[in-house]
N, C-alpha and C positions, 0 to 999 in steps of 0.2 A: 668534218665541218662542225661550226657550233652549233649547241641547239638553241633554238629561239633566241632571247636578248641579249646573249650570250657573243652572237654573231656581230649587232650591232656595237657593243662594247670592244670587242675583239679590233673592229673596225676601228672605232673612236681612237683608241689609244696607240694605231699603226703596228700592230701585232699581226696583221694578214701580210702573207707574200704581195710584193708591190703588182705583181700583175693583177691578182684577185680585186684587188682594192681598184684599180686604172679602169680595167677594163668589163669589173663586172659592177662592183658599185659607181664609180664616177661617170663609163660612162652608160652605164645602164640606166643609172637617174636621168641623164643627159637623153635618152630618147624619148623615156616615158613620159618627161615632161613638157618635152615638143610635141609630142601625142596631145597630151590633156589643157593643152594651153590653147592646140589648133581645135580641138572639141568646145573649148570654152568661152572661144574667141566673140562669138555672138550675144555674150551676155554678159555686160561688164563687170555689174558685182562680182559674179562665179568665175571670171578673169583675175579680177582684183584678190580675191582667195587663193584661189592656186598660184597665181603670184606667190605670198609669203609663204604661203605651203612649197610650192616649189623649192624657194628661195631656202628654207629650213632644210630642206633635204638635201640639198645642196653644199648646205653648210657642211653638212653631218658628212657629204662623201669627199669633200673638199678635205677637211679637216686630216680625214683618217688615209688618204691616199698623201696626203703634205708627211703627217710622220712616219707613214710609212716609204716614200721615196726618201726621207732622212734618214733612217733605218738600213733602206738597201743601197745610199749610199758612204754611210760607214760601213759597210761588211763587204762593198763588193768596190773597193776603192779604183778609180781609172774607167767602169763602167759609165756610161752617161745616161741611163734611165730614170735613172733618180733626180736627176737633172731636169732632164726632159718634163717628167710627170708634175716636179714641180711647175715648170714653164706653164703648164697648160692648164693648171690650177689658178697662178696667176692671171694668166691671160683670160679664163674664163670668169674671174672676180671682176676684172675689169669691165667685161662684156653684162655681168650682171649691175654697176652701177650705173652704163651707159644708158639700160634699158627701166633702172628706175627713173633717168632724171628726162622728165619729159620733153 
């Protein structure tokens, strides 16, 4: 594995196996910040912050699981994973513009 910011570059530029990337950073962001969103929900400013903190993080696992599903699906051609991971990337950007527009 990488060491330190290593990891999160490796990430950015879709160079991790697409499962790494799906299921440990996309959707591991995806729960942490259902965590800290339902912790924060009582106080709006500190709402309003992990919002775009969220939102950033997000970006960051978004991003690197999108070229890495295009990665695994030039290598692994007739597979539908890559497919899929994109799908749920999109669908999830979606889901994050519904929830900014009030």
């Amino acid at each position: 594995m990488a060491e330190g910011g290593e990891y999160f570059v490796k990430h950015w530029r879709g160079e991790m196996p697409l499962f790494r990337s799906f299921w440990v950073n996309l959707a591991g962001t995806n729960v942490l910040s259902a965590i800290v969103f339902l912790l924060s929900e009582p106080w709006p400013i500190v709402a309003l912050l992990v919002f775009f903190l969220a939102f950033a993080i997000w970006l960051w696992a978004a991003v690197g699981v999108w070229r890495s599903a295009d990665a695994y699906s030039k290598r692994y051609r007739g597979k539908v994973w890559g497919h899929i991971a994109s799908t749920v990337v999109v669908l999830q950007g979606l889901s994050w513009i519904a929830r900014a527009i009030p």
